[in-house]
Structures are given as structure tokens and as C-alpha cells.
C-alpha positions in Angstrom: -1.5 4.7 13.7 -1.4 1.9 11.5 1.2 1.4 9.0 0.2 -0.4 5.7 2.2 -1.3 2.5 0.1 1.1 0.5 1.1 3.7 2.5 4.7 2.9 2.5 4.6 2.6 -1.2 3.3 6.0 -1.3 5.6 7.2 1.3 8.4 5.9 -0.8 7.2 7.5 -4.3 7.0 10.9 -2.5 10.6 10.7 -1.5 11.5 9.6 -5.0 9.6 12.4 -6.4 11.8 15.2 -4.0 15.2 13.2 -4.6 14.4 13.7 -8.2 13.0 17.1 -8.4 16.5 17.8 -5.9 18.6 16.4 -8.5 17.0 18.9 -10.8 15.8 15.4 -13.3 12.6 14.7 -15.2 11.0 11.6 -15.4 12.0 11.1 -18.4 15.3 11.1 -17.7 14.4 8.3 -14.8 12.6 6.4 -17.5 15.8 6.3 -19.7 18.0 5.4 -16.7 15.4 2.5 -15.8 14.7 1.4 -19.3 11.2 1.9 -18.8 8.4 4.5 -19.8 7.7 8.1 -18.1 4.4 6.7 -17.2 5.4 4.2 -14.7 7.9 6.6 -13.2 5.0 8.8 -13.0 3.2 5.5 -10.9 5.7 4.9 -9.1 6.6 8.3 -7.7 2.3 7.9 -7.1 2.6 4.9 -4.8 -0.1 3.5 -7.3 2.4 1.0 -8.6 5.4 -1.2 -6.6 8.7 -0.8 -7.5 11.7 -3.2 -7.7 14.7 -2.8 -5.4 17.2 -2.6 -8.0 15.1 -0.1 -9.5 15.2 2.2 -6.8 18.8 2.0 -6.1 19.3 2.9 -10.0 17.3 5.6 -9.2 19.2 6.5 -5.9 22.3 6.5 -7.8 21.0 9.1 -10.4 20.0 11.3 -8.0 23.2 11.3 -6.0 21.8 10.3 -2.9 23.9 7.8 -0.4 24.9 6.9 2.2 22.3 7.2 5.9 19.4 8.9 3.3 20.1 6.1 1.1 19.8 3.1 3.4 16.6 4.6 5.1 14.8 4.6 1.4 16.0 1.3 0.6 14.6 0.3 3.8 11.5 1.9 3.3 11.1 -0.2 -0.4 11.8 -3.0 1.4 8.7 -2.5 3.6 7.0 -1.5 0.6 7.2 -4.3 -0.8 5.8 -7.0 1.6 2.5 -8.6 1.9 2.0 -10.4 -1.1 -1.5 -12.3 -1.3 -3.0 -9.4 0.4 -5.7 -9.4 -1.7 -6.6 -13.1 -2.4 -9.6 -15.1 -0.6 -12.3 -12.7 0.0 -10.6 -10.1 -0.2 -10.3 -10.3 -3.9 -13.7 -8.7 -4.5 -12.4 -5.4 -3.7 -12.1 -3.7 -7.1 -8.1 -3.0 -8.2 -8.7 0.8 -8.1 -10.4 0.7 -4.1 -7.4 -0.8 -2.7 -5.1 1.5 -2.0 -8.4 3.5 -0.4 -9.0 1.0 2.1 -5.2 0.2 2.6 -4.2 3.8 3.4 -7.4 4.1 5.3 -6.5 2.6 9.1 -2.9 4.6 8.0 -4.6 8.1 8.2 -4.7 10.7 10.7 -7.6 12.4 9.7 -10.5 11.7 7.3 -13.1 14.3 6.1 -15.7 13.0 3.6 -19.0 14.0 1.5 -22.0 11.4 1.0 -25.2 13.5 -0.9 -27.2 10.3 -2.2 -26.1 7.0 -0.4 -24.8 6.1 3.2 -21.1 5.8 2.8 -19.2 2.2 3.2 -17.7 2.4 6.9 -21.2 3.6 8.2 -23.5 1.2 7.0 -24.7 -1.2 9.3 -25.1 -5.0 7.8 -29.2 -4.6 7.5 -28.4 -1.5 4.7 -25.4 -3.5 3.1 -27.2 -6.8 2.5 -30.5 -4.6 1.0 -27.5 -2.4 -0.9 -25.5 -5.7 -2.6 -29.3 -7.7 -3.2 -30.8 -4.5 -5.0 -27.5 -4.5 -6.9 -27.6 -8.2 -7.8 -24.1 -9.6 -6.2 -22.8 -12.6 -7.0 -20.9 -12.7 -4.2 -22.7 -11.1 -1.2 -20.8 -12.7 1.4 -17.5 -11.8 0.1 -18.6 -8.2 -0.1 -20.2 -7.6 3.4 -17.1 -9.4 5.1 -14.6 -6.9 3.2 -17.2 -3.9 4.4 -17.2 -5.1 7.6 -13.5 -5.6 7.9 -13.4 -1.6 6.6 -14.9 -0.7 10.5 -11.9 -2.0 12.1 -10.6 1.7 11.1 -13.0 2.5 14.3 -11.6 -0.3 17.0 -7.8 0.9 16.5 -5.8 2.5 19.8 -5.2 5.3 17.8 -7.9 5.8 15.3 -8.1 8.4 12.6 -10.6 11.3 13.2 -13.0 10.4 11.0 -15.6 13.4 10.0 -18.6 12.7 8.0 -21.3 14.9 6.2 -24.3 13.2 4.9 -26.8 14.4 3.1 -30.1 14.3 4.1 -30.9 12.5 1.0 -29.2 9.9 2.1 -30.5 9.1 4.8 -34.0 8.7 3.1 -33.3 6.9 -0.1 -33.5 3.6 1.2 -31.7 0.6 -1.1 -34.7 -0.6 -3.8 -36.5 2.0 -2.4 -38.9 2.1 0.4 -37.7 0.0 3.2 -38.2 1.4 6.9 -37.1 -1.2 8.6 -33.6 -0.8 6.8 -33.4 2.8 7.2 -34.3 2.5 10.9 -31.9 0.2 11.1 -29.2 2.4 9.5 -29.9 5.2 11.4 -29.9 4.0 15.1 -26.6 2.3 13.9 -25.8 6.1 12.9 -26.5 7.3 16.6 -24.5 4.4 18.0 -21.6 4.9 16.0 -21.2 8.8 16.9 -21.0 7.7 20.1 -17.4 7.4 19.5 -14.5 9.5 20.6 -13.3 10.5 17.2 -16.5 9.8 14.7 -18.0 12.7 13.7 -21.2 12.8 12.2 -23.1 15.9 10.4 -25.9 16.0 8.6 -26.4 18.1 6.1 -30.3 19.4 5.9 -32.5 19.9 2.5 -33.0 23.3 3.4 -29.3 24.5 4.3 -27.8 27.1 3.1 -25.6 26.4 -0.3 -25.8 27.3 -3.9 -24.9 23.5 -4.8 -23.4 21.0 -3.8 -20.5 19.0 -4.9 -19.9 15.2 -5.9 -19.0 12.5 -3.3 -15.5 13.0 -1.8 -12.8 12.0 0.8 -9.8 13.6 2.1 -7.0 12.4 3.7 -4.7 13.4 6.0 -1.7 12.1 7.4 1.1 12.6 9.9 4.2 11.0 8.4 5.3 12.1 5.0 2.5 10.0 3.1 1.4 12.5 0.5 -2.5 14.0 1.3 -4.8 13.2 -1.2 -8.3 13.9 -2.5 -9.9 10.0 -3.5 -13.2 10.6 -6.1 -15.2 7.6 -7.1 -17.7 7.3 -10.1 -19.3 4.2 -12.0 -15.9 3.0 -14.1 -13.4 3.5 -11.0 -11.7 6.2 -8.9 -9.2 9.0 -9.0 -6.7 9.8 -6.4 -5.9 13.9 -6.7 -2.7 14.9 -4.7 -1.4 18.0 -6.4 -2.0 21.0 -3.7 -3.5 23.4 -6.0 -6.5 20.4 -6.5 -6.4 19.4 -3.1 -7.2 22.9 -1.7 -9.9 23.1 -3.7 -11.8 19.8 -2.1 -10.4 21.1 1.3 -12.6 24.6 0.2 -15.6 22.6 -0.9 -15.6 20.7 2.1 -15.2 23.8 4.7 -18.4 25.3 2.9 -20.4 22.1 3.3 -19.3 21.7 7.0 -20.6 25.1 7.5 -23.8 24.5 6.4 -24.5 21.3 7.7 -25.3 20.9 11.4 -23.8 20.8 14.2 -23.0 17.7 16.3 -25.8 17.2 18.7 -28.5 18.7 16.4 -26.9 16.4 14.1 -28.3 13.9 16.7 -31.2 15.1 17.5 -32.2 15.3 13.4 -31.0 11.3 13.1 -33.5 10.3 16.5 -36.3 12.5 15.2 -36.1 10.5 11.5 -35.6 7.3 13.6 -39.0 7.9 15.0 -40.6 8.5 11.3 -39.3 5.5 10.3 -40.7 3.7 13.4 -44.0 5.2 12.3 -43.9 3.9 9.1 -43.7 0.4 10.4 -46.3 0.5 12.1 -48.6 1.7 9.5 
């Protein structure tokens, strides 16, 4: 499984978080030792901000902790730390609150997520994301389908996260701009292809299955080391990153209902060739 700097940023706030709570202190109390505000102790025990070496030894030393336990978090800021310029060149069209998303993505061990309206990022095949960006008016189109396509290198790793999908069937007809069958056909047999693999799951989730509603867009994360599992929302201003177990169970909930309403694997199939077929039909008319 790959290891990024997100990751180890928010591998290192979690242990920070269970030093602190060990050493019965609020975050307050960090903020006074640090000279800072409770809010960016509050980040940085998030992983959503970095955090200085001196910083965490301060911290280290407040809480008591040394010696082995010490060196191995010290270490593990270290790590955190690295790869500066990450997100320059093209990269730097990926908005500020999408980045530790598509860090921590390659990192998971399992990822379980909700589309109801639109194909989500990883699946889209380059017909549906050029039509998506150009509907959308890009400035930088390029840019944007390079940093999409670099996202499907989560699929090509030796160890790749199980990665469970439920679409909508919505989705799957509301083409980008509207009607566009050659896009959608596109983005379907790309669909088929892509379930071909070991650990993608696709499921479709039919207009006439079996739920009183159904919730917003939303991906879970899993992971195998200590990296916290969280609950990533997206809306129009930016995206929120839920972690506390009470709110994660209740996305873990949502999503068991939804998976068992949707369809199963190969009917899953067998709905995606039949609409490939429709959409063959419309091109020829």
C-alpha cells in the first residue's frame, strides 16, 4: 500500500491527539505551550495542517512521552514533512481542500463511495471528462484531465485498495450538456472494462430500488495502519473531512442500506451492457 505525506501527516496528528488525551491535556493547554491558537492544534492533531519539528517535540515533552515512542513520532514528522512542491506544475489545479483526498487515496485499504447524479472522478473515462470540463468552461482543460487521469493510478498499484462504487442510475444517463450518446457509450463500456478488475467493484443502483431516499454524494475510507478513517463530503464551496466515530458510523449505515438496494455485481453488468446498447441505438437514429 502506498504511503503518502498526507497520510503520514494524519497518522502523526492521531498520535498527537492519544499522547495528549493520555496526558489528560486540552488543546488549549497545547496551544499555550506552543504559543499558538487551539484551532491549529485542532489542525494539526487533523493531519489537515503540517507541523514544525520543534513543535512536536514541545509537544512530546508536555505529554511526557520519550524515549523509543518518542523517536518513532519524531520520525514519523520527519516523513510528514517531505515533498515540498507537490502540488506545483499541473498539479496545482487541484483545489486546496481535494488534496489530502487524492493524497490519502493510493494510501487506503478500502474505499466505499456514493455517486446519485454524476460519474465519479476515478471512473470517468477521457470522452466524459473533456465533455464534463468544456460544459463547465475550463480554463485549463489539459491541466485538469492529466490530474484526473493521474487519480486511476490508484487502480495499477501491486496492492490496490478495494475500491467499491454505487452509482446511481441517474448517473449514468445524465450525460455532460445533456444529450450526448456517444459520450455516455463511451463512459459506460469504459464502466464494463474497468470492473473487470480484481478489486473494483461496481453497483448500480436502479430508479426503482427499494429506499425511502437517498443520501448526498460520499466516500469512506479505510485504512490499515493507524491513519484515522474518515468520511470525505464535497459540495459547491469545498469539502469536509468527518472522522469522529459517532459521524462516521452513520455514513458506514447509509452506505450499507444503499448497497443493499443496489444490484449485485453481474446484474450490475448486465444493466451497464443493456444501456450500452440504448445508447448504441441512439446513434444510430
Amino acid at each position: 500500500m502506498a504511503s503518502t505525506v498526507t497520510s503520514r501527516r494524519k497518522q502523526l496528528g492521531n498520535e498527537l491527539r492519544h499522547a495528549r488525551a493520555a496526558a489528560g491535556m486540552t488543546q488549549q493547554q497545547v496551544a499555550d505551550v506552543l504559543g499558538c491558537t487551539q484551532g491549529k492544534v485542532n489542525k494539526i492533531e487533523s493531519g489537515s495542517v503540517g507541523v514544525k519539528l520543534g513543535d512536536v517535540r514541545a509537544m512530546l515533552e508536555a505529554f511526557g512521552v520519550n524515549g523509543e515512542e518518542s523517536e518513532t513520532l519524531l520520525e514519523l514528522a520527519r516523513a510528514a514533512a517531505g515533498q515540498r512542491g507537490h502540488w506545483s506544475g499541473y498539479r496545482a489545479v487541484v483545489p486546496h481542500w481535494f488534496r489530502t483526498f487524492t493524497d490519502l487515496e493510493p494510501a487506503a485499504a478500502e474505499i466505499m463511495t456514493w455517486h446519485g447524479e454524476r460519474i465519479p472522478g476515478p471512473l470517468q473515462s477521457e470522452h466524459y471528462m473533456l465533455k464534463q470540463f468544456t460544459e463547465a468552461g475550463a480554463t485549463d482543460v489539459t491541466s485538469l484531465v492529466r490530474n484526473r487521469l493521474d487519480r486511476k493510478a490508484v487502480f495499477d498499484q501491486q496492492q490496490p485498495p478495494y475500491y467499491r462504487f454505487i452509482l446511481s442510475e441517474a448517473a449514468l444517463r445524465r450525460a455532460p450538456g445533456g444529450g450526448a450518446p456517444a459520450v455516455m457509450l463511451d463512459q459506460v463500456e469504459h464502466l464494463l472494462e474497468l470492473d473487470k478488475r480484481a478489486r473494483v467493484y461496481v453497483h448500480i443502483l436502479p430508479f426503482d430500488a427499494r429506499l425511502a431516499s437517498v443520501p448526498n454524494d460520499f466516500t469512506i475510507m479505510r485504512f490499515a495502519d493507524r491513519t484515522r478513517d474518515f468520511v470525505y463530503i464535497e459540495h459547491s464551496a469545498g469539502g469536509h473531512y468527518l472522522d469522529e466515530p459517532k459521524d462516521f458510523q452513520l455514513f458506514v449505515d447509509s452506505w450499507d442500506r444503499l448497497r443493499g438496494a443496489a444490484l449485485e455485481r453481474q446484474d450490475s453488468r448486465e444493466f451497464l451492457a443493456s444501456l450500452a446498447d440504448d445508447y448504441r441505438k441512439k446513434m444510430i437514429v
